[in-house]
C-alpha positions as CSV (number, residue, x, y, z in Angstrom):
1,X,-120.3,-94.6,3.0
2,X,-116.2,-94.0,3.7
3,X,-113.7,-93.4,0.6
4,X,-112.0,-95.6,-0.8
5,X,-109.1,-97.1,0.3
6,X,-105.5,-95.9,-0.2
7,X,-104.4,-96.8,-3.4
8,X,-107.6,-97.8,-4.8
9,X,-109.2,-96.0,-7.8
10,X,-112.2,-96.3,-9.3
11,X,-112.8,-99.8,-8.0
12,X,-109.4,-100.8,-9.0
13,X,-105.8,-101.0,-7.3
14,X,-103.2,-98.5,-8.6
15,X,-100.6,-100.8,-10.0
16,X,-96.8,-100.5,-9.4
17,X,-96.1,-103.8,-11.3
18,X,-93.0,-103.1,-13.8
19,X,-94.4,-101.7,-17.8
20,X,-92.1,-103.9,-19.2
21,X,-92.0,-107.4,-17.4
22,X,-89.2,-109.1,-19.1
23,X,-86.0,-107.6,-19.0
24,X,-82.8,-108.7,-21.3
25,X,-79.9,-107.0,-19.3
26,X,-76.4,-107.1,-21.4
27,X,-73.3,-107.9,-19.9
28,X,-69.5,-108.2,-20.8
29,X,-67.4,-111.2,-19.4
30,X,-66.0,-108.6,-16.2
31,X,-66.3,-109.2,-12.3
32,X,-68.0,-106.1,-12.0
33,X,-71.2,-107.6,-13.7
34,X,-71.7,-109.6,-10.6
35,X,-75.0,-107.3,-9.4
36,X,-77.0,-107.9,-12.4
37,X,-75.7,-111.5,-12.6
38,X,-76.1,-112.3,-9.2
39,X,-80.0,-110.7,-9.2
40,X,-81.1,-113.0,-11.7
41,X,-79.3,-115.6,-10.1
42,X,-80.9,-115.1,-6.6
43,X,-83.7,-114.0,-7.7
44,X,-84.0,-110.7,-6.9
45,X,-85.1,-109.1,-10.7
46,X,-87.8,-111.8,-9.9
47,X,-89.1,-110.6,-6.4
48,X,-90.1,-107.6,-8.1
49,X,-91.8,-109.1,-11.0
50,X,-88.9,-108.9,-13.6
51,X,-88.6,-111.5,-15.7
52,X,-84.5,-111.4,-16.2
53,X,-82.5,-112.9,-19.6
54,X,-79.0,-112.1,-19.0
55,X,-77.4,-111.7,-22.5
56,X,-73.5,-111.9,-22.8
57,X,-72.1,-109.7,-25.3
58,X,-68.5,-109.3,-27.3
59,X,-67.7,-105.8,-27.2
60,X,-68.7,-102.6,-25.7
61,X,-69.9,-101.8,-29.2
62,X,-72.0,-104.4,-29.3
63,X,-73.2,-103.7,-25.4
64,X,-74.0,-100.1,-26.9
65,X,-75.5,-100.9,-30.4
66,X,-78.2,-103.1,-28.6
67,X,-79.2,-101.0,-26.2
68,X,-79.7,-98.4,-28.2
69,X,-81.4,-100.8,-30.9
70,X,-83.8,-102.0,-28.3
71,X,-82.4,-105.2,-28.4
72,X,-81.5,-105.4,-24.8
73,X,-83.3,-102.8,-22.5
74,X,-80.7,-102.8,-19.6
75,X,-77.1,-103.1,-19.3
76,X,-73.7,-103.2,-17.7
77,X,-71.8,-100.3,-19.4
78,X,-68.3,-97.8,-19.0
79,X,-69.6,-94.4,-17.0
80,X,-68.1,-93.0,-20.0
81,X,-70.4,-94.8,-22.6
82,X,-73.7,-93.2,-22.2
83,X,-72.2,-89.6,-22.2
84,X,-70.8,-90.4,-25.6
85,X,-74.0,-91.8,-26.6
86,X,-76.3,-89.0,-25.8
87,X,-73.5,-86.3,-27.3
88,X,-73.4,-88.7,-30.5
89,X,-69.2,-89.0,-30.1
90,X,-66.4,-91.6,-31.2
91,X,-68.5,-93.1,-33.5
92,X,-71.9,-93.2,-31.6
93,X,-75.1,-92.2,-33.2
94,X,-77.2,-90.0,-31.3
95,X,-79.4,-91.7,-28.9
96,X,-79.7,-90.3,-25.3
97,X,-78.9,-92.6,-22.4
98,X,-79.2,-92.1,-18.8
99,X,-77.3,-93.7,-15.6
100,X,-79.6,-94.1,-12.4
101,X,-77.4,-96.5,-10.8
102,X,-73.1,-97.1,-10.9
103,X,-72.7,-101.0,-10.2
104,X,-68.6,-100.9,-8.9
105,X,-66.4,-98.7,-8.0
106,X,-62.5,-99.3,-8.2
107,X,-60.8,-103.1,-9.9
108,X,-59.7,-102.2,-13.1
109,X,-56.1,-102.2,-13.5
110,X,-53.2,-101.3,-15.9
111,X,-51.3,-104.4,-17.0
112,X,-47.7,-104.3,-19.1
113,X,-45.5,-107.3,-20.3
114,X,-43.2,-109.2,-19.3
115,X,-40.7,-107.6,-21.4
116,X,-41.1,-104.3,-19.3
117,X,-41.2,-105.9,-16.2
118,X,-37.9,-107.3,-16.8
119,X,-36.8,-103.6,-18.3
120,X,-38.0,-102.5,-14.4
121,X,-40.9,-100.1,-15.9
122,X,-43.3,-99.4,-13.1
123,X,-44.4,-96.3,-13.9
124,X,-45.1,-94.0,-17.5
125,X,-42.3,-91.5,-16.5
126,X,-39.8,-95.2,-16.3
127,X,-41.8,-96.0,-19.5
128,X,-40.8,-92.9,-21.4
129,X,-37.3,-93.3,-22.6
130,X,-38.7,-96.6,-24.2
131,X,-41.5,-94.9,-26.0
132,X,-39.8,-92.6,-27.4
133,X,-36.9,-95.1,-28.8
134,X,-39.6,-97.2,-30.2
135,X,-41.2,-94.1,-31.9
136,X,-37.7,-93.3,-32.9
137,X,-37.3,-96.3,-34.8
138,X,-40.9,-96.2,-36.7
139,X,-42.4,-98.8,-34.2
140,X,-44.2,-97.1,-31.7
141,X,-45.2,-99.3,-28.7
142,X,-48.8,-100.3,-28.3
143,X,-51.6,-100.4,-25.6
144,X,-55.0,-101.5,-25.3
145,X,-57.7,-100.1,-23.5
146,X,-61.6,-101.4,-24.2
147,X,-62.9,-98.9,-25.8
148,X,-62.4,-94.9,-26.8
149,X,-64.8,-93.0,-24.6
150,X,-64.7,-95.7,-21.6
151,X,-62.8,-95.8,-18.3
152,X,-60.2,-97.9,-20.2
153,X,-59.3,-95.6,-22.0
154,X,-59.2,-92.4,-19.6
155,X,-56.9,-94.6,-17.3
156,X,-54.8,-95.2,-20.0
157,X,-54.4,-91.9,-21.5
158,X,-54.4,-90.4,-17.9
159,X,-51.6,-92.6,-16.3
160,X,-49.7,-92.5,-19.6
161,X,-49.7,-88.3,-19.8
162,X,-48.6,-88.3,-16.4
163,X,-45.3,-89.2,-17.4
164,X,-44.9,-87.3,-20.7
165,X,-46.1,-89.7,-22.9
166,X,-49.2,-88.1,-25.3
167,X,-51.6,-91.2,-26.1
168,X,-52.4,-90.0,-29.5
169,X,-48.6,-89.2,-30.8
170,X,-46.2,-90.9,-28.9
171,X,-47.9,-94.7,-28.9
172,X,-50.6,-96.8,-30.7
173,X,-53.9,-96.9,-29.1
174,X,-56.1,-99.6,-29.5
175,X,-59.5,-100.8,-28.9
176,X,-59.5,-104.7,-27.9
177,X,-62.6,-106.3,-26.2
178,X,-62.0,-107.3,-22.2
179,X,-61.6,-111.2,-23.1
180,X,-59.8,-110.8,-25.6
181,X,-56.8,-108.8,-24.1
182,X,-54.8,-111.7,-22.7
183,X,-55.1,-113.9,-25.8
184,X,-53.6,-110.4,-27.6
185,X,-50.7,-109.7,-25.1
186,X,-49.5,-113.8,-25.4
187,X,-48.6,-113.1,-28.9
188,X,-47.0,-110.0,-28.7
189,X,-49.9,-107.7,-30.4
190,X,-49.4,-105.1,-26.9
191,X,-46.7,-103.4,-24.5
192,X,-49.3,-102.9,-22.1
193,X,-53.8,-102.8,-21.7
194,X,-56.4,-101.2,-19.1
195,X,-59.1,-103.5,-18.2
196,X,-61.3,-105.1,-15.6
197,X,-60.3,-107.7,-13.5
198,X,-60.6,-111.0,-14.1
199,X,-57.9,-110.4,-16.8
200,X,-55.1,-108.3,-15.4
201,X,-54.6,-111.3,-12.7
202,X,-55.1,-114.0,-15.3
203,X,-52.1,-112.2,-17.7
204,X,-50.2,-113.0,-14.1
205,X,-51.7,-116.1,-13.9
206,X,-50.5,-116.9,-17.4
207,X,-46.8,-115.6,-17.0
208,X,-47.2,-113.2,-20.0
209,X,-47.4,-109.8,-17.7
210,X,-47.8,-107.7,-14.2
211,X,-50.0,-105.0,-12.9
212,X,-47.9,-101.7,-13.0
213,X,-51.2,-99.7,-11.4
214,X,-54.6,-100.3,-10.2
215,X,-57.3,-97.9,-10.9
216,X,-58.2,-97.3,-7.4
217,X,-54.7,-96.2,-6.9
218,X,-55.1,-93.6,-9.3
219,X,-58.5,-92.5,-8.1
220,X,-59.5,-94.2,-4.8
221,X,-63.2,-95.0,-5.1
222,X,-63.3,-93.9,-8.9
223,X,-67.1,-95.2,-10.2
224,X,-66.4,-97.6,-13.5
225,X,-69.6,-99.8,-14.5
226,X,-73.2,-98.7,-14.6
227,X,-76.7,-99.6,-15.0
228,X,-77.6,-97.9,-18.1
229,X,-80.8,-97.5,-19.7
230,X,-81.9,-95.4,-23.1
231,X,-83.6,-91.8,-21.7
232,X,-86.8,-93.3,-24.3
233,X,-87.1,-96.1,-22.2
234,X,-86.7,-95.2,-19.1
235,X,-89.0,-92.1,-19.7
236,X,-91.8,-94.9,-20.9
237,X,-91.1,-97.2,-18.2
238,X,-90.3,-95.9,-14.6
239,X,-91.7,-98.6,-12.3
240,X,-89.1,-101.0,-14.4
241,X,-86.1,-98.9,-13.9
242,X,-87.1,-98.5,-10.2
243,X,-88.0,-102.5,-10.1
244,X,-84.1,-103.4,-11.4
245,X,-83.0,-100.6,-9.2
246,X,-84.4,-102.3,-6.1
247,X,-83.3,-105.9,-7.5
248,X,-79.4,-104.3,-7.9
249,X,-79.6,-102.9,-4.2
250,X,-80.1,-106.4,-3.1
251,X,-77.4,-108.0,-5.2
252,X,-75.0,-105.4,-4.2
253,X,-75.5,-105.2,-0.8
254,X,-75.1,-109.4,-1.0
255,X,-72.0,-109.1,-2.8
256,X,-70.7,-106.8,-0.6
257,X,-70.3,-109.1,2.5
258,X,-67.2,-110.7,2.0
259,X,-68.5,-113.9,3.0
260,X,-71.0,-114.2,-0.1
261,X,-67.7,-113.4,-2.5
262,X,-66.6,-117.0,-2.9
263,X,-69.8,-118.2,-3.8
264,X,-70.6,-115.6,-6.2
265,X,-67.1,-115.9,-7.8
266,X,-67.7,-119.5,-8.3
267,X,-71.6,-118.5,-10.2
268,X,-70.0,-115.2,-12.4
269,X,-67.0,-117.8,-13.4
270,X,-69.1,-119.6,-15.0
271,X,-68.7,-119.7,-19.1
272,X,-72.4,-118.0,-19.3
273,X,-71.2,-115.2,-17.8
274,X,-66.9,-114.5,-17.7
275,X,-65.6,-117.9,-18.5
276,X,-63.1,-118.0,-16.1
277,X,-61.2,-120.1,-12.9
278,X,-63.0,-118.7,-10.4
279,X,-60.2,-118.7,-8.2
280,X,-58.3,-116.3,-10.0
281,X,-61.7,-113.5,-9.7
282,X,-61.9,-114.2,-6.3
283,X,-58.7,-113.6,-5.3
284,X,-58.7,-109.7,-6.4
285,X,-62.4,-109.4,-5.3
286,X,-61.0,-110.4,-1.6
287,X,-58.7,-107.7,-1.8
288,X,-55.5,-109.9,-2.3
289,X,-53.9,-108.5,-4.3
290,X,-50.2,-110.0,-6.2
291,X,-48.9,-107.6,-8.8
292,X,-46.4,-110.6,-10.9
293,X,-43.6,-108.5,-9.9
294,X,-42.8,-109.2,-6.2
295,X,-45.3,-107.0,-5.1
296,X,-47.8,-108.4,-2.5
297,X,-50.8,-106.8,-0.4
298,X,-53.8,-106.6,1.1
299,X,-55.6,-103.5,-0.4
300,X,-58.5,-101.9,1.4
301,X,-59.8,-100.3,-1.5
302,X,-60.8,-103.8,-3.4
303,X,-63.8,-103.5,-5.9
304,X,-66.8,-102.5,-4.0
305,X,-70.4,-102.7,-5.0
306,X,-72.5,-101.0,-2.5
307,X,-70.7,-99.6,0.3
308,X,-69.3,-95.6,0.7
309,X,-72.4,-94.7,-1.4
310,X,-71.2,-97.1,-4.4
311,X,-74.3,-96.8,-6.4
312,X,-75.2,-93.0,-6.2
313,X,-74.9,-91.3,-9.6
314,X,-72.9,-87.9,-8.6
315,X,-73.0,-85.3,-10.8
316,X,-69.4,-84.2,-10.7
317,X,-68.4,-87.8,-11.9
318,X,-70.2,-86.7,-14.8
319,X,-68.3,-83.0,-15.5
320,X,-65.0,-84.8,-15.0
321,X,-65.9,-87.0,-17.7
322,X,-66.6,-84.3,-20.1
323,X,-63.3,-82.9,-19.1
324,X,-61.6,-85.6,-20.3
325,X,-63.4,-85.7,-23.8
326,X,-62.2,-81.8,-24.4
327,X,-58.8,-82.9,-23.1
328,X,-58.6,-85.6,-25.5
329,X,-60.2,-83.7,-28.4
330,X,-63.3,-86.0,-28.5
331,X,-65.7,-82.9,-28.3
332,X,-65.6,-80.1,-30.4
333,X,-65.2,-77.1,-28.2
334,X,-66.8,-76.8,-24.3
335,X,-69.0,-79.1,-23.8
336,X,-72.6,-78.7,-22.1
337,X,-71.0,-79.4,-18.7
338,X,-73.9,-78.8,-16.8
339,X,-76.5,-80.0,-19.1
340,X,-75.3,-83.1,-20.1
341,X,-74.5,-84.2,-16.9
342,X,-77.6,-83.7,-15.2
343,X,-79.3,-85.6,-18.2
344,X,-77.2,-88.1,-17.9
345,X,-76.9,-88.8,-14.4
346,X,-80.3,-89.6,-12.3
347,X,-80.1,-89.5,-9.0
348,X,-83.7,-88.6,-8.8
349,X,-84.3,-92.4,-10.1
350,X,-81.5,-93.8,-7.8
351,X,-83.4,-91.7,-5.0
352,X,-86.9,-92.8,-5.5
353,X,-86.0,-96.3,-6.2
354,X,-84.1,-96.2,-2.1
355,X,-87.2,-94.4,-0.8
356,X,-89.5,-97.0,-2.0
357,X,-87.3,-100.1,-0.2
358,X,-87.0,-97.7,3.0
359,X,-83.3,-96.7,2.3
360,X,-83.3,-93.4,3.5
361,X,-80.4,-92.0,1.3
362,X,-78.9,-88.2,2.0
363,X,-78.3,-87.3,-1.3
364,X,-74.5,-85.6,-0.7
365,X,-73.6,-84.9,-3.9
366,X,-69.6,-85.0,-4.0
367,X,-68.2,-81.7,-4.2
368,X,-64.5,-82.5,-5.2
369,X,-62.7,-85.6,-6.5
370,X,-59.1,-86.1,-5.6
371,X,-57.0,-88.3,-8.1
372,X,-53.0,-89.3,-7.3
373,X,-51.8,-86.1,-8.8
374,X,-54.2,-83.5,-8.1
375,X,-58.3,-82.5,-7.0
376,X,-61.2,-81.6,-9.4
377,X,-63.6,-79.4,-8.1
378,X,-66.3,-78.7,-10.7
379,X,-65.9,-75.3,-10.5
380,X,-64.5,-74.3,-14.1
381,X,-64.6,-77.6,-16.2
382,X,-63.2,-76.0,-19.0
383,X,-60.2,-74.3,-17.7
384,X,-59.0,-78.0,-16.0
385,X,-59.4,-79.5,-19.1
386,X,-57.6,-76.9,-21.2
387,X,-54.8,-76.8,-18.1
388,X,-53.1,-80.3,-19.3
389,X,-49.7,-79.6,-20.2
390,X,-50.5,-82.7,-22.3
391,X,-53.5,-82.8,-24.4
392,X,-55.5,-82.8,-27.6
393,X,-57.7,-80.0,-27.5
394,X,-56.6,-76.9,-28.4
């Protein structure tokens, strides 16, 4: 009598079905939601037996809170988020959370009024003499980013420093939710925000401000949203990562031929998901790109959501991160560069999920990362942070 079968044991098949069948995935009204939106839309989560409730939330707080509640068990978050999560920073309890998969790289944006488009600000060091009157007078100009630890945030602060101006002491800082940021800058609460696109274009749209930078011109191919789960979950239930995982690779490499864009802009318009004209996310997702001010192109380095190795979690994305929390003062002391980042990163998830579908992925972790004013290598985290001439940390 021969063995059994590959796969079989004891009589019965080895099953690869997903732990956890029905998944509630959390979103926020952004375009670069469009993977998980557009899997349970085309039914990809379903292919690979995930039974997908797509739940839209109001805040990044919120997006954290029930993730880490158990509440929703997936979900579109800032790279920044779950490294603040598992470190227990800006407010976060302690609850580890790892990133096997980034969703978008590049189409975030930094937006200012019309009042400093008319003052011909274009960039922080033009800014300057204008934040410093205003903090002269005891009414310090104010910008908005999404939330502290995010990519908003780092922009913001990063592009800001660049021309002299410290984030912390020279201007107020605030936290608005993506949606809300428009409705904010039409009454005069901001001088300026960082956020995902739909919204820069619709202040444009709206008349009440222009894009001064995009984040792919500060970093060209920067990562931005993930797929983030809670390590406890992910830990108890690997065949439903690597299921979603799968799912995503579908939507992404859908999304990424231009010719699926209109459609999908028209489905992630929808008030469900971002509420919005869908004309005005398409526009940006095609690469068109009109800055309010006069300013008109075609940039190649539109948001993106599979090619150039989009969804690989590198480690140094991770380190540089961390770099910016000991800049800013978020951590006390160096950081576990290392440590955290490998916890928090998982390429080994990304990896096995690609094997499975046949994706044979060389996993090339980067080695440098090179922003508009200078590289990161990785080699000494803490002296780059610490080499700011602006700063927090001491």
């Amino acid at each position: 009598m021969g063995g059994l079968p590959t796969g079989w044991a004891g009589g019965v098949y080895a099953d690869d079905s997903p732990e956890t069948s029905t998944i509630r995935f959390g979103i926020i009204a952004l375009t670069d939601c469009a993977p998980i939106v557009m899997a349970h839309e085309l039914g990809f989560f379903k292919k690979f037996g995930i039974t997908s409730i797509i739940s839209k939330e109001a805040s990044w707080a919120v997006i954290r809170d029930k993730l880490s509640l158990g509440e929703n068990q997936a979900t579109h978050m800032l790279i920044g988020m779950p490294f603040a999560s598992t470190l227990g920073l800006a407010g976060s309890p302690v609850k580890p959370i790892v990133i096997p998969w980034l969703l978008n790289r590049n189409g975030q944006a930094i937006t200012l009024n019309n009042k400093l488009k008319q003052a011909g600000v274009r960039t922080p060091a033009a800014l300057k003499p204008l934040v410093d009157k205003a903090k002269a007078a005891g009414a310090p100009m104010t910008f908005a980013m999404t939330f502290p630890p995010g990519t908003h945030a780092m922009w913001t602060r990063y592009w800001l420093a660049s021309g002299g101006i410290h984030p912390d002491k020279d201007v107020s800082l605030i936290t608005i939710p993506p949606a809300q940021m428009v409705a904010n800058m039409k009454v005069d609460k901001m001088d300026g925000f960082c956020v995902g696109e739909p919204w820069n274009r619709r202040a444009i749209a709206d008349n009440i401000g222009f894009t001064a930078v995009t984040t792919q011109q500060l970093w060209k191919d920067h990562p931005e949203k993930v797929c983030a789960f809670t390590e406890e979950f992910a830990g108890r239930n690997p065949r439903t990562v690597k299921a979603i995982l799968k799912a995503l690779h579908l939507a992404s490499t859908h999304l990424d031929k231009l010719a699926n864009r209109s459609a999908a802009a028209e489905v992630i318009a929808r008030p469900t998901y971002i509420n919005c004209p869908p004309e005005i996310i398409l526009e940006r997702l095609m690469g068109k790109y009109d800055y309010g001010d006069g300013r008109v192109e075609q940039d190649p380095n539109y948001m993106i959501y599979s090619d150039r190795q989009c969804n690989y979690p590198h480690q140094i994305y991770g380190t540089w991160w961390l770099t910016q929390f000991r800049r800013w003062g978020m951590v006390k002391g160096a950081p576990d560069y290392q440590g955290v980042t490998k916890r928090v990163m998982r390429s080994d998830l990304y990896l096995e999920a690609m094997k499975d579908m046949g994706n044979a992925v060389a996993a090339k972790e980067e080695q440098k990362i090179t922003l508009f004013d200078g590289t990161f290598d990785g080699a000494d985290p803490d002296k780059y942070a610490l080499s700011f001439a602006i700063k927090a940390a001491a």
